[in-house]
C-alpha positions in Angstrom: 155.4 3.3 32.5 157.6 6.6 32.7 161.2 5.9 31.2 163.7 5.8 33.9 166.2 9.0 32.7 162.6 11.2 33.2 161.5 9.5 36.5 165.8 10.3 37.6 165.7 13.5 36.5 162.6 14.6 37.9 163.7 13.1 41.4 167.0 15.0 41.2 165.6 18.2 40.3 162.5 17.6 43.2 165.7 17.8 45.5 167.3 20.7 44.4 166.1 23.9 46.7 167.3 27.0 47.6 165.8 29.5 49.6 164.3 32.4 47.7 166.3 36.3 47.7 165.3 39.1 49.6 161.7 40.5 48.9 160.3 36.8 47.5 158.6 36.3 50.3 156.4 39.9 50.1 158.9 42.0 51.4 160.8 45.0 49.7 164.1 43.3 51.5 163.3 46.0 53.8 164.5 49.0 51.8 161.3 50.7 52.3 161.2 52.6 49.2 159.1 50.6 46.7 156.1 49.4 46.4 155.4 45.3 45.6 153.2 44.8 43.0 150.7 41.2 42.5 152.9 38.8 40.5 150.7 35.8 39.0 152.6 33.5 36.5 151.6 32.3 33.4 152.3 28.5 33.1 152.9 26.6 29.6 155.2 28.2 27.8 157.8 25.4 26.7 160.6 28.1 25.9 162.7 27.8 22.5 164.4 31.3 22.5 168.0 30.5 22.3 169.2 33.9 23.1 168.8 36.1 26.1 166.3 37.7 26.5 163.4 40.1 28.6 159.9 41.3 27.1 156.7 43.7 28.2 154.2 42.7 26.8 150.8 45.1 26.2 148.7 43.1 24.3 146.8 40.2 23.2 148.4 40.3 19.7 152.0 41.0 20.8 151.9 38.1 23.3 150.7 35.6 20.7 153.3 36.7 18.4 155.9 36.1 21.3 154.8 32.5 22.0 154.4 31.6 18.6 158.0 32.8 18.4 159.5 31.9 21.7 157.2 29.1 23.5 157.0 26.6 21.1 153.5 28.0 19.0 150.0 27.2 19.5 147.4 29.0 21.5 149.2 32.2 24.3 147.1 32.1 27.3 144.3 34.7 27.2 145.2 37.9 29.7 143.1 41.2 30.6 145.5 44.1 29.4 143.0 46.3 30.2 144.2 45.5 34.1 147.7 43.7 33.1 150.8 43.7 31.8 153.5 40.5 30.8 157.0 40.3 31.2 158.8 37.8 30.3 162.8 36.5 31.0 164.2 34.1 28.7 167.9 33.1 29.9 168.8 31.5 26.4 170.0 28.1 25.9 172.0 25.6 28.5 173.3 22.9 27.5 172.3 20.5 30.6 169.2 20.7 32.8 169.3 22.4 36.2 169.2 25.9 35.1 165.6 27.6 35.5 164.4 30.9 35.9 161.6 32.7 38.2 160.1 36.0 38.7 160.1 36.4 42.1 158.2 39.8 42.6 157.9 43.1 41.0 158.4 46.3 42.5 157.3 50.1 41.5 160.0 52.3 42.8 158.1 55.7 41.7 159.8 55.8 38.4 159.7 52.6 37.1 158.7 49.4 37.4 161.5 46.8 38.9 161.2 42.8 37.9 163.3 40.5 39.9 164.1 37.2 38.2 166.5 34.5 39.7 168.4 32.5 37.6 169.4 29.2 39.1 172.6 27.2 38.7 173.3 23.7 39.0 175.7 23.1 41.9 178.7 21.3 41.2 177.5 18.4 43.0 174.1 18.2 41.0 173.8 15.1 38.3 171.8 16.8 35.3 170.3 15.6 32.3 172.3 15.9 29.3 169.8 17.6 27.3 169.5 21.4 25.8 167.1 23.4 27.9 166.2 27.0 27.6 164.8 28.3 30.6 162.2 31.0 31.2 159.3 32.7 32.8 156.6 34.3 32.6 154.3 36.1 34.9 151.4 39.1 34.7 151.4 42.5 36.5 149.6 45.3 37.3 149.1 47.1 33.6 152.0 50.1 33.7 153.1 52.3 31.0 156.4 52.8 33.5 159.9 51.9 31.8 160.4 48.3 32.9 163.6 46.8 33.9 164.9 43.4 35.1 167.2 42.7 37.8 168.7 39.2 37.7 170.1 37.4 41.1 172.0 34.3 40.2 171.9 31.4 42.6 173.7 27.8 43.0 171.6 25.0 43.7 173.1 23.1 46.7 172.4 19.5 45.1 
Protein backbone atom coordinates (compact mmCIF):
# COMPACT_ATOMS: atom_id res chain seq x y z
CA UNK A 1 0.00 0.00 0.00
CA UNK A 2 1.45 3.52 -1.13
CA UNK A 3 1.76 5.98 1.94
CA UNK A 4 -0.87 8.52 1.82
CA UNK A 5 1.61 11.99 1.61
CA UNK A 6 2.91 10.15 -1.91
CA UNK A 7 -0.59 9.03 -3.16
CA UNK A 8 -1.56 13.29 -2.11
CA UNK A 9 1.18 14.61 -3.68
CA UNK A 10 1.01 12.70 -6.78
CA UNK A 11 -2.80 13.65 -7.11
CA UNK A 12 -1.99 17.34 -6.57
CA UNK A 13 0.68 17.55 -8.96
CA UNK A 14 -1.50 15.19 -11.69
CA UNK A 15 -3.80 18.46 -11.45
CA UNK A 16 -1.41 21.01 -11.94
CA UNK A 17 -1.33 22.04 -15.97
CA UNK A 18 -0.46 24.70 -17.92
CA UNK A 19 -0.50 25.13 -21.42
CA UNK A 20 2.99 24.86 -23.09
CA UNK A 21 4.84 28.47 -24.61
CA UNK A 22 5.05 29.39 -28.02
CA UNK A 23 6.87 26.90 -30.35
CA UNK A 24 6.15 23.55 -27.89
CA UNK A 25 3.81 22.50 -30.01
CA UNK A 26 6.34 22.38 -33.39
CA UNK A 27 6.13 25.71 -34.17
CA UNK A 28 8.91 28.47 -34.27
CA UNK A 29 6.06 30.81 -32.47
CA UNK A 30 5.85 31.94 -35.92
CA UNK A 31 8.95 33.97 -36.19
CA UNK A 32 9.99 32.20 -39.21
CA UNK A 33 13.54 32.49 -38.82
CA UNK A 34 14.75 29.26 -37.19
CA UNK A 35 14.79 26.00 -37.80
CA UNK A 36 13.23 23.22 -35.00
CA UNK A 37 15.33 20.59 -34.31
CA UNK A 38 14.02 16.62 -32.96
CA UNK A 39 14.01 16.94 -29.18
CA UNK A 40 13.83 13.30 -27.48
CA UNK A 41 14.28 13.30 -23.61
CA UNK A 42 16.23 11.27 -21.60
CA UNK A 43 14.28 9.87 -18.60
CA UNK A 44 15.99 8.76 -15.10
CA UNK A 45 18.01 11.21 -14.02
CA UNK A 46 16.93 11.78 -10.19
CA UNK A 47 18.70 15.35 -10.12
CA UNK A 48 21.00 16.27 -6.95
CA UNK A 49 22.71 19.50 -8.45
CA UNK A 50 22.00 22.13 -5.93
CA UNK A 51 23.06 24.92 -8.10
CA UNK A 52 21.89 26.24 -11.35
CA UNK A 53 22.89 25.00 -13.88
CA UNK A 54 22.93 24.16 -18.13
CA UNK A 55 25.29 21.48 -19.90
CA UNK A 56 26.25 20.19 -23.73
CA UNK A 57 27.11 17.30 -23.52
CA UNK A 58 29.52 15.43 -26.55
CA UNK A 59 30.23 12.31 -25.29
CA UNK A 60 29.72 9.07 -23.67
CA UNK A 61 32.40 9.78 -20.97
CA UNK A 62 31.39 13.35 -20.22
CA UNK A 63 27.73 12.31 -19.71
CA UNK A 64 28.56 9.64 -17.27
CA UNK A 65 30.73 11.90 -15.42
CA UNK A 66 27.59 14.41 -15.24
CA UNK A 67 25.15 11.81 -13.86
CA UNK A 68 27.49 10.42 -11.61
CA UNK A 69 27.90 14.03 -10.42
CA UNK A 70 24.48 15.44 -10.91
CA UNK A 71 21.72 12.49 -11.24
CA UNK A 72 22.28 10.61 -8.36
CA UNK A 73 25.24 7.88 -9.89
CA UNK A 74 24.92 4.64 -11.47
CA UNK A 75 24.64 3.69 -15.04
CA UNK A 76 23.98 7.34 -17.80
CA UNK A 77 21.76 6.20 -20.45
CA UNK A 78 23.67 5.04 -23.56
CA UNK A 79 23.34 7.89 -26.59
CA UNK A 80 24.77 7.89 -30.27
CA UNK A 81 27.06 11.07 -30.37
CA UNK A 82 27.98 10.24 -33.54
CA UNK A 83 24.18 11.61 -34.47
CA UNK A 84 23.50 13.56 -31.02
CA UNK A 85 24.20 15.91 -28.67
CA UNK A 86 22.75 16.34 -24.66
CA UNK A 87 21.83 19.33 -22.98
CA UNK A 88 20.91 19.43 -19.86
CA UNK A 89 18.97 22.32 -17.35
CA UNK A 90 19.34 21.92 -13.74
CA UNK A 91 17.26 24.79 -11.94
CA UNK A 92 19.07 24.10 -8.44
CA UNK A 93 17.37 23.34 -5.31
CA UNK A 94 13.58 24.29 -4.08
CA UNK A 95 12.75 23.84 -1.11
CA UNK A 96 8.96 22.41 -1.70
CA UNK A 97 7.74 20.27 -4.61
CA UNK A 98 5.86 21.88 -7.57
CA UNK A 99 8.80 23.33 -9.37
CA UNK A 100 9.94 21.23 -12.53
CA UNK A 101 11.63 21.86 -15.56
CA UNK A 102 11.16 20.86 -19.39
CA UNK A 103 12.83 21.32 -22.61
CA UNK A 104 10.33 22.19 -24.70
CA UNK A 105 12.17 22.34 -28.29
CA UNK A 106 15.30 23.36 -29.75
CA UNK A 107 15.85 25.67 -32.37
CA UNK A 108 18.95 26.39 -34.91
CA UNK A 109 18.81 30.03 -35.71
CA UNK A 110 21.88 29.91 -38.30
CA UNK A 111 24.39 30.79 -35.68
CA UNK A 112 23.59 28.87 -32.94
CA UNK A 113 21.70 26.48 -31.54
CA UNK A 114 18.64 27.90 -29.15
CA UNK A 115 17.20 25.50 -26.13
CA UNK A 116 13.93 26.47 -24.64
CA UNK A 117 13.39 25.22 -21.12
CA UNK A 118 10.28 26.23 -18.96
CA UNK A 119 10.57 26.47 -15.48
CA UNK A 120 7.35 25.90 -13.62
CA UNK A 121 6.11 27.59 -10.41
CA UNK A 122 3.77 26.56 -7.96
CA UNK A 123 0.74 28.84 -7.88
CA UNK A 124 -0.14 30.39 -4.78
CA UNK A 125 -3.03 28.26 -4.42
CA UNK A 126 -1.08 24.90 -5.00
CA UNK A 127 -0.59 22.53 -1.64
CA UNK A 128 3.05 21.10 -2.11
CA UNK A 129 5.03 18.65 -0.44
CA UNK A 130 7.34 19.92 2.05
CA UNK A 131 10.35 18.26 0.72
CA UNK A 132 13.70 19.59 -1.09
CA UNK A 133 13.55 18.92 -4.79
CA UNK A 134 15.91 19.82 -7.46
CA UNK A 135 14.44 19.95 -10.71
CA UNK A 136 15.82 19.12 -14.12
CA UNK A 137 15.89 17.84 -17.63
CA UNK A 138 17.38 16.32 -19.97
CA UNK A 139 16.87 15.66 -23.57
CA UNK A 140 19.10 14.70 -26.88
CA UNK A 141 19.54 16.73 -30.16
CA UNK A 142 20.76 16.69 -33.33
CA UNK A 143 24.89 16.41 -32.80
CA UNK A 144 26.04 20.39 -33.40
CA UNK A 145 29.31 21.87 -32.72
CA UNK A 146 27.13 25.46 -32.74
CA UNK A 147 27.51 27.64 -29.49
CA UNK A 148 24.52 26.45 -27.43
CA UNK A 149 22.43 28.66 -25.34
CA UNK A 150 19.32 28.34 -23.07
CA UNK A 151 16.40 30.48 -22.98
CA UNK A 152 14.32 29.98 -19.83
CA UNK A 153 10.31 30.89 -19.75
CA UNK A 154 9.01 30.92 -16.28
CA UNK A 155 5.41 29.86 -15.71
CA UNK A 156 2.87 29.68 -12.62
CA UNK A 157 0.97 26.60 -12.21
CA UNK A 158 -2.83 27.57 -11.84
CA UNK A 159 -3.44 24.85 -8.98
Amino acid sequence: MRPLPAVLAALLLAGCATPAPPGANGTNGGTGSTALLDVARIEGCASQQAAERSDVINSQGALQELWGRSCGGGQAPSVDFARRTVVAYFWGEKRTGGYSTEVVNASDDGARIVVRVARDTPGPACYNAQIITHPADLASIPSTSKPVVFDTVDRTMPC
